[in-house]
Structure formats: C-alpha cells, structure tokens
N, C-alpha and C positions, 0 to 999 in steps of 0.2 A: 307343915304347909301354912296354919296358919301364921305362924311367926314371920314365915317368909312373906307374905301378905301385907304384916303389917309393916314390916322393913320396907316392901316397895310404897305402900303408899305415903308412910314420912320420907322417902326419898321423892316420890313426886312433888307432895306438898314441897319442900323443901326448893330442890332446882327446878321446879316447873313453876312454882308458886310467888315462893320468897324472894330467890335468889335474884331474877331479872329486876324485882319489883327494888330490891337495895340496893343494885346496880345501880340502877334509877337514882334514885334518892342520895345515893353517894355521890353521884355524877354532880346531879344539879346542886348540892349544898357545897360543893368544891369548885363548879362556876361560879354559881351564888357569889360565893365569898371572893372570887379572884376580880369579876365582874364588880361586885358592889365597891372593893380597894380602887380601881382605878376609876370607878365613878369618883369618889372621896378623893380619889388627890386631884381630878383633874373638875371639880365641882360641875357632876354631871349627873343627873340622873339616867338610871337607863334604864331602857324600857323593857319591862319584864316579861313582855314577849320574845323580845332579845336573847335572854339568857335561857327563857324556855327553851327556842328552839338552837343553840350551842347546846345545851346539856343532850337535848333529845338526838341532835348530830351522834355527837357523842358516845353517848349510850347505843346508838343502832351501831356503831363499829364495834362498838364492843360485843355487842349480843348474835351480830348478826352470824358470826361464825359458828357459835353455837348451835343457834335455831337449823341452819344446816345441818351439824353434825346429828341432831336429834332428828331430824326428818328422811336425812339417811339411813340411820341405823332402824327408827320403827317406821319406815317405808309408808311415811305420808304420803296420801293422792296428790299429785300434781297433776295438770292436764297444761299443755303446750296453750300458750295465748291466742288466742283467736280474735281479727278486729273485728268478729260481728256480734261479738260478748259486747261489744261497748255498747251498745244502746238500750241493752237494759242494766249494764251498770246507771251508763246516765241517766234513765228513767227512774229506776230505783232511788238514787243518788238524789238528785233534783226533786225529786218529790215527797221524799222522805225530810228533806229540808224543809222544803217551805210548809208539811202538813204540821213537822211538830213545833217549829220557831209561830209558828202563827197561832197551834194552839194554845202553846204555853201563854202567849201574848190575851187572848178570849178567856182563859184562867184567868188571870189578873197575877199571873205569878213572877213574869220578868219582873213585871214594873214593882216588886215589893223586894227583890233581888239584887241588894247593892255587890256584895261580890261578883255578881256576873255582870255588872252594869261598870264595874272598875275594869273589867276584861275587856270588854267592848271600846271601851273607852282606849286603852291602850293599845287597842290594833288598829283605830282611827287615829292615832298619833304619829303611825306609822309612815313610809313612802308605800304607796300600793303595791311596788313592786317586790319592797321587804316583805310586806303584811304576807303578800302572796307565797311567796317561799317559805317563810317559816310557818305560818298555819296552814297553806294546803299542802306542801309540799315535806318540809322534813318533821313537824310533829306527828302528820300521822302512820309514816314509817314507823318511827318508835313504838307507838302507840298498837301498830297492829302487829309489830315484833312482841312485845310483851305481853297484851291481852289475847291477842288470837295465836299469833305464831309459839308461845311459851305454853300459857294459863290454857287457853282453852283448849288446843290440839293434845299438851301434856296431858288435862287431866281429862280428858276424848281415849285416850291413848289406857289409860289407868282406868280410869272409871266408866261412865257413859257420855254420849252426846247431851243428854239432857243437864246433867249435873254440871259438865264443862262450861254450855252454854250460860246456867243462868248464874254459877261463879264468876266465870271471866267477865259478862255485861255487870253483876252487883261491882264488880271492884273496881270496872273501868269506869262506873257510875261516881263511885266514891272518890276517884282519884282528882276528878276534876272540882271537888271542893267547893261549890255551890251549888243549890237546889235546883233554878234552869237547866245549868249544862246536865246536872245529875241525871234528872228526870230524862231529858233526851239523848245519855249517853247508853242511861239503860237498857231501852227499850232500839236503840239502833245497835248497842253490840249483840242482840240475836240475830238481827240482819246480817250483821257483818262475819256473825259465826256459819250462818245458813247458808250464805256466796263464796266464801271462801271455801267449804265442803260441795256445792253446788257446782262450781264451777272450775274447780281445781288448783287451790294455791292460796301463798300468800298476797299477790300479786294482784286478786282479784278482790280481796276485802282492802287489801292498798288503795286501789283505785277508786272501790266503793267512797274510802272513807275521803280521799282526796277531794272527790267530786263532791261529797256533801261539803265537807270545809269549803272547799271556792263557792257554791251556791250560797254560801250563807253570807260569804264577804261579799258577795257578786250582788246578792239583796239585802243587805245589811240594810240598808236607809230604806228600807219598806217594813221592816220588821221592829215598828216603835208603837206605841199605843198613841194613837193619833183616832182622833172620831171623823176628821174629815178624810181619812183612807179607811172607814172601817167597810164599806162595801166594795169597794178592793181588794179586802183583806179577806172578806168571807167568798167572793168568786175563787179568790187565789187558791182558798184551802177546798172548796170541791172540788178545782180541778185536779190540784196536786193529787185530792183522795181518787178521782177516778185515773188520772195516770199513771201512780201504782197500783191500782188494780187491773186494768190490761196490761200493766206490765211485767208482775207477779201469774198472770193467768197464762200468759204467753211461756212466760218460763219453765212453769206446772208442770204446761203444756207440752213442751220438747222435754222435759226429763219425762213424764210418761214414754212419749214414743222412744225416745231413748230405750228407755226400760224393756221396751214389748221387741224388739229389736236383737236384744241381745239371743 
C-alpha cells in the first residue's frame, strides 16, 4: 500500500505538476526562437507580449484536451454557467485589482521593480486592442489550464485542498518572474483556487482571472506613484477593500444557504 502511495504521488507530481509546466516552457522557447529569427531578418523587434501570448495559444491547445480527460476520469465538480455568477465574479475581479496594484504601489514596491516596469512598458507599446487579447484574453486561459486546471485540482485530487491551493498560487507566483506580479499573483491564485471550487469549473477562475487582467489594463494609468493622485489612490483602495467585502459576504452567504438546503 505504501509503495503504491508513493508511485501515485511521483505520478501526480510528475503529470499534474511538471509536465504542463514543460509543455509551457517548451512551447514558448520554440516560439521564442521562431519569433525572435523573423524579428532578425526582418530588423524588427517584437513585442514580448506578442510571443507570450502565441506560446500561451499554444500551449492551451495542447493541454486543453488533457485537462478534460483528467476531469472526466476523477469527476471534477462542474456546475452549468449561470449569468448571475457574474457580478461577483466582477466584484471580486475589480476589486481585487485595484486593492493590490495600489498597495503594492503605498509599499513603494512597484516603483523599485524594473522587470515589472519592462512588462508594463510593453503592453503600452501595444494597439489596445492586441494588449486586450493577449493579456485579458488568451494568457490567462493558459494560465488557469496549468495552475488551477493541472497543479492545483491534480494535486486537490491526490493530496488536500489546502496543499493544492498554496502550491499552485507559490508556482504561479514564481512563474511571473518579478517581485510585483509575484506578490499579487500569490495571494490572488487562492482566489482563483476558492471560485473555481466555489462555483464550479474552470470557466469561473477563467473569467475571475480575465476580469482582473482587463481591470488592470482598464487602470493602468491610475496605477503609478504620482503624489498628486495619491488621495485618489487611497479612496480607491477603501472602496475596492469594502467592495470585496460585500462581495465575498454575499457569496459566504448563498453557499451557507446552499448548504442548509441540501
């Protein structure tokens, strides 16, 4: 029993863990390089938001079929979409943006952050309507195919809720490879682990994560350390804080009744 134990959990590790994550990584170093050749002949730079979101394309075709097969066979919760989930997705979403892009900002941590300030930089390079597609739109498919739909439902699946949660938010923390995004990638993929089990699917930590990406390009030019917005900036983040807190109490709220119901 125990051998068999430990065979399942190197096989979690392994195709829950590893395998999407190299997918990844194989994807994007093979756009990388096909992208970066025709930048070089055709003396182009290109924007590395660009190639982000081709690889992340990419990579959702490839995985996506997967992540189905695995959600059939250990008979993940889904629940049927419903459009009156949307407005606490968008509450959550929205205000989950602006509490932490504004605190990191009262940190003094953006502005000491040149990797995430090259990020920025590159998505204002962009036509708004590229920017919008590749960052709200197909990076964070990938992104919720691998750290929620892979990492953390896999190892939800194998080990516990608690363990999955705070692996899949450390890695997706780390993958973004600067301190800002780090910091708020962390602390929002329990979010996005808690909605997606909350509310049934991938679909719904999708949308989570969609809505905060556009909120953040939607207030991008509110989100600079400027002293003559800084009482702007501090209204901004109590309200954000009290509209995810009725918006989380709200939700509390109908999963209790839910519960008592059954």
């Amino acid at each position: 029993m125990k051998d068999n134990r430990f065979v399942n959990v190197v096989k979690a590790i392994f195709f829950d863990v590893l395998l999407p994550v190299l997918v990844y990584v194989f994807i994007t170093l093979f756009v990388s390089g096909i992208i970066g050749a025709i930048g070089y002949f055709l003396s182009y730079n290109i924007n590395i938001i660009i190639t982000t979101a081709v690889a992340s394309l990419l990579t959702s075709i490839a995985l996506f079929p997967m992540y189905k097969k695995n959600a059939i066979e250990r008979k993940y919760y889904t629940n049927k979409f419903e459009i009156k989930n949307m407005k606490y997705i968008l509450g959550l979403g929205v205000s989950l943006c602006l509490f932490f892009n504004l605190l990191l900002i009262f940190l003094n941590i953006i502005q000491n952050d040149e990797a995430a300030k090259m990020v920025s930089e590159s998505i204002m390079e962009l036509n708004p309507i590229i920017a919008f597609v590749s960052v709200s739109i197909i990076v964070p498919l990938c992104e919720e195919l691998i750290f929620r739909g892979f990492i953390f439902k896999g190892l939800e699946y194998n080990f516990n809720y608690y363990v999955a949660a705070f692996v899949s938010s450390l890695l997706f923390a780390l993958m973004h490879g600067n301190i800002s995004q780090g910091i708020y990638a962390f602390f929002i993929g329990f979010m996005l682990c808690y909605v997606y089990n909350r509310f049934g699917g991938l679909k719904y930590s999708y949308l989570l994560h969609l809505v905060m990406n556009f909120s953040s390009l939607f207030f991008m030019g509110f989100f600079i350390p400027d002293q003559t917005m800084i009482k702007g900036q501090i209204m901004m983040l109590i309200l954000s804080m009290v509209l995810f807190i009725i918006t989380m109490y709200r939700v509390i709220q109908i999963e209790k009744e839910g519960s008592q119901t059954l």
